[in-house]
SETI-184690 format. One record per residue: x, y, z of N, C-alpha, C in turn. Coordinates in steps of 0.02 Angstrom, whole numbers, padded with zeros to 5 digits, always signed. Layout:
// residues N
XYZXYZXYZ/...
//
This chain:
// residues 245
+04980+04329+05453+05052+04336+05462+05090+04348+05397/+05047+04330+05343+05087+04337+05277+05137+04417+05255/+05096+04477+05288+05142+04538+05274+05165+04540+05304/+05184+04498+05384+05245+04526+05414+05292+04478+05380/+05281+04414+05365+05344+04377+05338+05356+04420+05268/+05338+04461+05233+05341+04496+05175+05377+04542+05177/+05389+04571+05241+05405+04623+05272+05479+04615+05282/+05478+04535+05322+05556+04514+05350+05591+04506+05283/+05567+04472+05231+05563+04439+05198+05625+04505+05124/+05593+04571+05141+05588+04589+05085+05663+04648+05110/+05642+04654+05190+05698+04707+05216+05781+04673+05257/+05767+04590+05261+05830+04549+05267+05822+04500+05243/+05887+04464+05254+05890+04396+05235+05875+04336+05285/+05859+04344+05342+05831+04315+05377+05795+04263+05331/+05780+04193+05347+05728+04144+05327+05668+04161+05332/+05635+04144+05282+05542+04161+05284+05517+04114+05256/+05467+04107+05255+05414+04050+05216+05404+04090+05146/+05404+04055+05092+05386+04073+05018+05329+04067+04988/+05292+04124+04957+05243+04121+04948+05241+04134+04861/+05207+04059+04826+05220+04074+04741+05171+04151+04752/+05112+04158+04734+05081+04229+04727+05044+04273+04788/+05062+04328+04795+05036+04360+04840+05002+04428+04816/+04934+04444+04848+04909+04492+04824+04931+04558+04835/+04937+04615+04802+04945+04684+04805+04907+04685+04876/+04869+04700+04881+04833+04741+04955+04883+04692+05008/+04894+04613+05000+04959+04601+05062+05038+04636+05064/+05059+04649+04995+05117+04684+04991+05112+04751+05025/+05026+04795+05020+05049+04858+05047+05027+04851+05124/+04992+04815+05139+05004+04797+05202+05089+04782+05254/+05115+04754+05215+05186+04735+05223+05199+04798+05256/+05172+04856+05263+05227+04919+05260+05215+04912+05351/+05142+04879+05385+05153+04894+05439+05187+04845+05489/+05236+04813+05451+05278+04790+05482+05357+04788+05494/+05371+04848+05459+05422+04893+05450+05454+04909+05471/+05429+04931+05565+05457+04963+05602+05479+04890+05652/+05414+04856+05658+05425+04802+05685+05508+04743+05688/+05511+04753+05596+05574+04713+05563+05647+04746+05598/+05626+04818+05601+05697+04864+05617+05711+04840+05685/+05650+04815+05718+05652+04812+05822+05697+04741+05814/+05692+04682+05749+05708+04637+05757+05777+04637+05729/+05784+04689+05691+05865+04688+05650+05916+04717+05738/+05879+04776+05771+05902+04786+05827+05913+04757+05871/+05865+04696+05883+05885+04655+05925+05942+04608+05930/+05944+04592+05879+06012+04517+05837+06052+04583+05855/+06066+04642+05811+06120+04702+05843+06153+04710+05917/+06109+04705+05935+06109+04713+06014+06150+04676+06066/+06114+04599+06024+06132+04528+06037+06202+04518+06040/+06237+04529+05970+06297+04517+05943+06341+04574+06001/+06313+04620+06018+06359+04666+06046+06373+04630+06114/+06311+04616+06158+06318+04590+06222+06362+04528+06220/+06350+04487+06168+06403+04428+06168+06476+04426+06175/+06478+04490+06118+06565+04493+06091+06574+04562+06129/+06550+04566+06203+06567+04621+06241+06638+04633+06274/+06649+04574+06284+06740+04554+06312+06787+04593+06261/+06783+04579+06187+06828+04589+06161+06824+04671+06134/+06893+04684+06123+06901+04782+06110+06830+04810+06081/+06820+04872+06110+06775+04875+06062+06782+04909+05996/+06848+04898+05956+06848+04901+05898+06832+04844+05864/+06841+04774+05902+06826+04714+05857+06748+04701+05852/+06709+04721+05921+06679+04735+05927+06626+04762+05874/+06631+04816+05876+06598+04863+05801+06603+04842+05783/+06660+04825+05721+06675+04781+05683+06653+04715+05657/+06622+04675+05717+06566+04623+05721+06489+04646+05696/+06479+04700+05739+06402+04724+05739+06392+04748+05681/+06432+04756+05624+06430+04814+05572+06442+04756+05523/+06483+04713+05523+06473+04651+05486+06387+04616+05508/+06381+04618+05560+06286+04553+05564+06235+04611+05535/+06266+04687+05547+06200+04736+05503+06200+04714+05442/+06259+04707+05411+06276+04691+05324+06240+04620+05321/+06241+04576+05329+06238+04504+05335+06143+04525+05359/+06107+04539+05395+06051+04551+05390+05993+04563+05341/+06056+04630+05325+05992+04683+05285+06018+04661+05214/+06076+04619+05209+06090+04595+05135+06148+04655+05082/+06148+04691+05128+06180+04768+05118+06110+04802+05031/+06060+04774+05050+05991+04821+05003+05987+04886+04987/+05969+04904+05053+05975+04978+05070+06033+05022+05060/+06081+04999+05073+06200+04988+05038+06159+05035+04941/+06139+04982+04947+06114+04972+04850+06090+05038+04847/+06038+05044+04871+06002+05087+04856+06035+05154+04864/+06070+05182+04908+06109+05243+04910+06159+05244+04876/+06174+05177+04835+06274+05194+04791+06224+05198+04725/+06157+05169+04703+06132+05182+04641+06082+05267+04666/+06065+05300+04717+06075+05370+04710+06113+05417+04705/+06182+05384+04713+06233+05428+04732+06239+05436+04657/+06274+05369+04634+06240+05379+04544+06233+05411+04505/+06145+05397+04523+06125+05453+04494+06097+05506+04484/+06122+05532+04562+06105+05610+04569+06178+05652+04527/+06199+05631+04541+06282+05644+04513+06285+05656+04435/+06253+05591+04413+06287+05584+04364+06198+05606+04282/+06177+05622+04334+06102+05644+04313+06094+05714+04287/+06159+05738+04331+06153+05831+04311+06102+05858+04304/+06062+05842+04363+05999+05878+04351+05913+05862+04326/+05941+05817+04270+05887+05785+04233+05841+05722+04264/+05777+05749+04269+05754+05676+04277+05768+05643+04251/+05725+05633+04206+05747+05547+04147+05808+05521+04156/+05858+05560+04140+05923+05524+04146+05939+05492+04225/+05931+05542+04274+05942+05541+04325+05892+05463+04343/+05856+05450+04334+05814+05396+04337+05827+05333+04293/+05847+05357+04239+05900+05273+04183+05936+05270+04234/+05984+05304+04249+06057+05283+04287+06057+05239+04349/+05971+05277+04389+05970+05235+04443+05957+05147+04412/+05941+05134+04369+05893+05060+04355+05976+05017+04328/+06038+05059+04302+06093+05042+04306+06117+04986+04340/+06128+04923+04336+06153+04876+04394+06230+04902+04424/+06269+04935+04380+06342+04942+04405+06358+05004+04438/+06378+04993+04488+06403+05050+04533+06464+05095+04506/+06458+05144+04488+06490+05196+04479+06542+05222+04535/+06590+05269+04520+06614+05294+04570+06609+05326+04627/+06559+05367+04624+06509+05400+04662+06463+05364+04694/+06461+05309+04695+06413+05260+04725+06472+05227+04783/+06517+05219+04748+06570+05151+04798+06577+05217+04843/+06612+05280+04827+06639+05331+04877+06582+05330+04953/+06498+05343+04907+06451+05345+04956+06453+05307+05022/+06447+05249+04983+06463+05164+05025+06509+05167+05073/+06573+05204+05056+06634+05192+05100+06644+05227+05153/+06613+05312+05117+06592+05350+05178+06546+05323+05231/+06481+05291+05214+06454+05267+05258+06474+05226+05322/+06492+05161+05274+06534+05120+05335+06583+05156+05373/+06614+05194+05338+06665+05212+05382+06633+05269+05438/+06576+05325+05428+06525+05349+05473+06533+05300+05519/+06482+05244+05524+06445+05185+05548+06495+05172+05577/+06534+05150+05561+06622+05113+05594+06633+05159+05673/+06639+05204+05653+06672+05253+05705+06618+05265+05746/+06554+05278+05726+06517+05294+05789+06496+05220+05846/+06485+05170+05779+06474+05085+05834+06535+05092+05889/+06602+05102+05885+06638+05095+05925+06635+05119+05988/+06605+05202+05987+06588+05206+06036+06506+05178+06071/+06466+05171+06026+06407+05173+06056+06413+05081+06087/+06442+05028+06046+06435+04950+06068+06451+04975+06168/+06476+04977+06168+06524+04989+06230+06477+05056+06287/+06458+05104+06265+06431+05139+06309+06345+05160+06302/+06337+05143+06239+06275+05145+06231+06212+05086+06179/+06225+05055+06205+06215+04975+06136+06153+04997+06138/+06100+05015+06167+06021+05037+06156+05995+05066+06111/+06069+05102+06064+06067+05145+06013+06056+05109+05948/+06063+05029+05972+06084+05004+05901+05995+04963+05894/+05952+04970+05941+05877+04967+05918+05837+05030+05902/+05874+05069+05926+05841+05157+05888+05853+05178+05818/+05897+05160+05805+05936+05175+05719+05882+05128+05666/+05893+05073+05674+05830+05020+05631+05760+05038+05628/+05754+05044+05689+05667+05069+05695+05671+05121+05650/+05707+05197+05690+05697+05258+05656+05689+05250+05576/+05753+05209+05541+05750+05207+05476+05691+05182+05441/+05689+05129+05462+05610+05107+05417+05550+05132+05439/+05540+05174+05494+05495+05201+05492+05489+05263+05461/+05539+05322+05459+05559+05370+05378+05549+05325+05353/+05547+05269+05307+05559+05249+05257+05490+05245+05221/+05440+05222+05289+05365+05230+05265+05327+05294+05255/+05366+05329+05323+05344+05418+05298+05341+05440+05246/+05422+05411+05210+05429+05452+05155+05374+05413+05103/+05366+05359+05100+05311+05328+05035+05223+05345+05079/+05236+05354+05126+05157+05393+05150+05149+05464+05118/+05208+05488+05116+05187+05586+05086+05230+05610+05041/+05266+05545+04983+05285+05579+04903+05239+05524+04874/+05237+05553+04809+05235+05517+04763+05286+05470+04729/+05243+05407+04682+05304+05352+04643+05285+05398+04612/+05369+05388+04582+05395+05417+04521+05381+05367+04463/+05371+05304+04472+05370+05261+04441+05319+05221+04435/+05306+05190+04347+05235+05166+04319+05227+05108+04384/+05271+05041+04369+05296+05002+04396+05348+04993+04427/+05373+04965+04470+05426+04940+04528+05402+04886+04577/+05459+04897+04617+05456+04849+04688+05403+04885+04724/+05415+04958+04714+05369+04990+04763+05293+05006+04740/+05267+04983+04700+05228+05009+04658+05146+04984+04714/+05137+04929+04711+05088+04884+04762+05092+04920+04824/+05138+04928+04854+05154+04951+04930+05124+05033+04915/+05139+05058+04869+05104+05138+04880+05026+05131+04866/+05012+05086+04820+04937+05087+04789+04896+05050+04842/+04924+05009+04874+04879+04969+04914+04897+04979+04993/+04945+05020+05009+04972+05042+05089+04894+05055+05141/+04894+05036+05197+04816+05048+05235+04845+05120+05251/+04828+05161+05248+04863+05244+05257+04854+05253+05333/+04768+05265+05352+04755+05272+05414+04794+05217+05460/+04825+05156+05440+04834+05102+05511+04916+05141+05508/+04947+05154+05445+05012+05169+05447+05028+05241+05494/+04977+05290+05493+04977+05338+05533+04985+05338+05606/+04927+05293+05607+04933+05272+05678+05015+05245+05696/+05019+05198+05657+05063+05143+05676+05152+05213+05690/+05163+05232+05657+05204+05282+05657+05192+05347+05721/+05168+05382+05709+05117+05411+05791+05126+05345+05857/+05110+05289+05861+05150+05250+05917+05218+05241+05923/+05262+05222+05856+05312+05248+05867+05350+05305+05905/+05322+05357+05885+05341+05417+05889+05340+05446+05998/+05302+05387+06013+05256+05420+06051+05305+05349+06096/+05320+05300+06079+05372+05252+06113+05416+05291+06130/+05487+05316+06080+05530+05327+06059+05529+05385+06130/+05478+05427+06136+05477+05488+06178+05486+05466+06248/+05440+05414+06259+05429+05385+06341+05513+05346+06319/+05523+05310+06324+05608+05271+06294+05646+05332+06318/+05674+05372+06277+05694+05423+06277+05710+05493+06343/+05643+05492+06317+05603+05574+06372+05628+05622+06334/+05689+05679+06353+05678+05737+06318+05735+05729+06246/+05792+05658+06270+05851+05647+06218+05810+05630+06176/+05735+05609+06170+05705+05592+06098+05688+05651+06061/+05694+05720+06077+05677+05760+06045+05735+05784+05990/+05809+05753+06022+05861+05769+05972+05851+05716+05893/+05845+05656+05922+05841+05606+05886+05788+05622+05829/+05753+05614+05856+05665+05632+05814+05666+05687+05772/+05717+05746+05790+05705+05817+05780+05758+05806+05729/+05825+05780+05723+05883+05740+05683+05844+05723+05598/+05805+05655+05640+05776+05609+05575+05738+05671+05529/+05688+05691+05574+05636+05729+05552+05675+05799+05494/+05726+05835+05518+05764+05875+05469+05794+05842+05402/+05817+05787+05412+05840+05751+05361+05781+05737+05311/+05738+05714+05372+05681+05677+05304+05667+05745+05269/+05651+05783+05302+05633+05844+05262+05669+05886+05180/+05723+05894+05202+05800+05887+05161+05777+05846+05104/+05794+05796+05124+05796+05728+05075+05751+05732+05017/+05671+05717+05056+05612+05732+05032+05589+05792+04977/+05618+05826+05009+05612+05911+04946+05678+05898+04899/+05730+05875+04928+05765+05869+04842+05739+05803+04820/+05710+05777+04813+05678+05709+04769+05621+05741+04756/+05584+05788+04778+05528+05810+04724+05556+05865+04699/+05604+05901+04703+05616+05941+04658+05689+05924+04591/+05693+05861+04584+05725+05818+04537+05677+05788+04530/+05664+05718+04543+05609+05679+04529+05544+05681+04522/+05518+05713+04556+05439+05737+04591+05421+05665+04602/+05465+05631+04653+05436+05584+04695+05504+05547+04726/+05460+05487+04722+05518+05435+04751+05546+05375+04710/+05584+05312+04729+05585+05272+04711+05615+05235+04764/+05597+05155+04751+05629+05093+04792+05686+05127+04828/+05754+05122+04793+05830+05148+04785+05823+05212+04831/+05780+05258+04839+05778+05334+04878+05752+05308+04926/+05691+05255+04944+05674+05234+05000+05737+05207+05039/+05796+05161+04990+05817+05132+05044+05882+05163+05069/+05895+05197+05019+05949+05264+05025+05925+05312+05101/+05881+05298+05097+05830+05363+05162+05865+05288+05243/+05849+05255+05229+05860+05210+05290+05930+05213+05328/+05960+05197+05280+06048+05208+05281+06040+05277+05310/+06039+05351+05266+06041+05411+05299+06010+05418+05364/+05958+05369+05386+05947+05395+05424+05969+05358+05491/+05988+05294+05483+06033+05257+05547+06099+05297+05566/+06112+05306+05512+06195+05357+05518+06179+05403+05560/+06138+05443+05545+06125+05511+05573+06111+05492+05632/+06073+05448+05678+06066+05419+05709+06129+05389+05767/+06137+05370+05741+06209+05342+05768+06266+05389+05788/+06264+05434+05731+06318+05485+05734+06292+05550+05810/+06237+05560+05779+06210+05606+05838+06214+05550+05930/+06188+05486+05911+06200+05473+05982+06278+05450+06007/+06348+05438+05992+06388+05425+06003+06428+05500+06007/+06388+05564+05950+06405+05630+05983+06380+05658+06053/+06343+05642+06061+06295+05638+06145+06333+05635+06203/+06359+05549+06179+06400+05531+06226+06490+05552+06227/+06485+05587+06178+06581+05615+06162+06565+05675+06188/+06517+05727+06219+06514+05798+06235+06521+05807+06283/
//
């Protein structure tokens, strides 16, 4: 059980058991519990919505978008206001573009990112709490599972990191699989609306992925969790457009 509590451990704030040392091959194990963590961030999502269903569903959202923050610790938040950063503020350059990310202070281009987001997120929860709350266990999953795609097929950019164990020691073949069931849930769930969704993530990751190897020639922590965020939004946004057509 140690990589899934590694897992909860590392992608919310949820309580976990503490472990003084843990080996590399358990950290990259951690990754196949990834998708699992997102089913559980969805669920508490879900939860909060059915509860506080009485009230508008602007307060509503508003709730669910506060327990996402309060979950995930706003991490992943981090990780896209330190790309926004320093893609911006990188002009181009690796190296630099890569100091800027390791930067603790958020720049302007980072808070703007942030604000756009929530405010994305904001507007689409409103409609989806209310007509489609099922949406809010599809967005979590989808993200962390891109999130493993993307550290299954770039390269670290980096000697050392957070991510460093998780790429060197990841089980590749169980993660394949494990992603391929996903994929293959999401469809039966779904039926043919999973082909928008899937077909959504899948363009983005693509996008994403080719401008980080063609700046970086890889990845990092911060782009992993930048990828999660992009990809709940997109998520969200496409299913609350679904339901507005």
């Amino acid at each position: 059980m140690q990589p899934f509590w590694l897992a909860l451990q590392f992608l919310t704030r949820l309580p976990t058991p503490q472990y003084p040392e843990v080996a590399p091959i358990t950290v990259g194990r951690s990754l196949l519990f990834y998708p699992w963590v997102g089913l559980i961030i969805g669920a508490l999502l879900l939860a909060t919505a059915q509860l506080v269903t009485v009230i508008s569903p602007l307060i509503t959202a508003a709730l669910v978008m506060s327990m996402w923050l309060f979950l995930s610790g706003a991490l992943h938040i981090d990780g896209l206001a330190d790309m926004a950063d320093a893609w911006v503020g990188g002009q181009g350059d690796r190296e630099r573009t890569l100091m800027i990310m390791k930067d603790p202070y958020c720049g302007p281009m980072g808070v703007t990112a942030v604000v756009a987001l929530l405010l994305l997120k904001f507007t689409a929860l409103i409609t989806l709490v209310e007509q489609a709350p099922l949406m809010l266990l599809l967005a979590p999953i989808l993200g962390r599972s891109f999130a493993v795609l993307l550290m299954l097929t770039t390269p670290y950019c980096r000697e050392v990191g957070l991510a460093s164990d998780m790429v060197h020691h990841m089980p590749r073949h169980l993660l394949w699989g494990l992603l391929s069931v996903v994929g293959v849930v999401v469809l039966w769930w779904l039926q043919w609306a999973a082909v928008g969704f899937l077909g959504a993530g899948l363009v983005l990751f693509w996008v994403y992925r080719r401008a980080l190897l063609n700046r970086l020639q890889g990845f990092t922590g911060d782009a992993a969790g930048a990828l999660i965020e992009l990809t709940e939004v997109v998520i969200l946004l496409l299913g609350a457009g679904t339901i507005s057509s």
